[in-house]
Residue, then its C-alpha position, 0 to 999 in steps of 0.5 A: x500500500x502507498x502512503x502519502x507523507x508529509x514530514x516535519x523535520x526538527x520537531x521538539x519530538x516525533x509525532x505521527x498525526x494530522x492531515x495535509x492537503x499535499x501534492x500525492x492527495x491526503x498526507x500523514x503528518x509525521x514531525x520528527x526530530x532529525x535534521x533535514x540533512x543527508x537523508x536523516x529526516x526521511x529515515x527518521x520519519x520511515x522509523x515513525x510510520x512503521x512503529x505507528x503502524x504497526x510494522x517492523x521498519x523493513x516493511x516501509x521503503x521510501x517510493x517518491x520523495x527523498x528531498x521534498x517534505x511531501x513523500x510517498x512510502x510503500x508499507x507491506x501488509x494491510x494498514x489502510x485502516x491504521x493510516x485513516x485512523x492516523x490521518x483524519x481521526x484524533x491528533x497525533x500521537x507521540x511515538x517513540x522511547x518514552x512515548x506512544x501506548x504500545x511503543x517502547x516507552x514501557x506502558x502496560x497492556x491489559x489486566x495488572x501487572x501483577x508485581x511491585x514497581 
């Protein structure tokens, strides 16, 4: 599946969310902290769509764009509904160390912990 992107390099933190009227259609906001410098920003955001959606990072590969803030990712496997949802549904969420529900910042799934901290 394709997915239209537009990325906000130098952002406080990385945030996939939000629309963008952009020039491949509807786009997915991803701002990430990296620089738009050698490809840092692109790669950056390619490691949020992925962890955003779901997939490991090797199942997005960058198809147009690796100069221009408006980019098309290809993402192996069905995540049509994980986009819109990212896309046109609440604000972005934070992803990341120390951030997003289900990503590495340690948040507990389901039920109690069942110890002591």
């Amino acid at each position: 599946m394709s997915v239209a992107v537009r990325a906000r390099p130098g952002a406080g933190r990385t945030r996939v969310g939000g629309r963008y009227e952009g020039p491949h259609g509807p786009a997915l906001i991803v701002a990430v902290g990296a620089p738009a410098v050698d490809g840092k920003a692109t790669e950056a955001v390619r490691r949020a769509l992925a962890e955003a959606l779901g997939v490991r990072a090797g199942a997005v590969a960058l198809k147009l764009g690796a100069t221009s803030r408006d980019k098309v990712f290809t993402v192996d496997g069905d995540v049509g509904a994980e986009v819109a949802a990212l896309r046109d549904g609440a604000p972005g969420r934070a992803v990341g160390s120390g951030g997003a529900p289900g990503g590495a910042g340690g948040e507990a799934r389901g039920g109690a912990s069942g110890g002591v901290a």
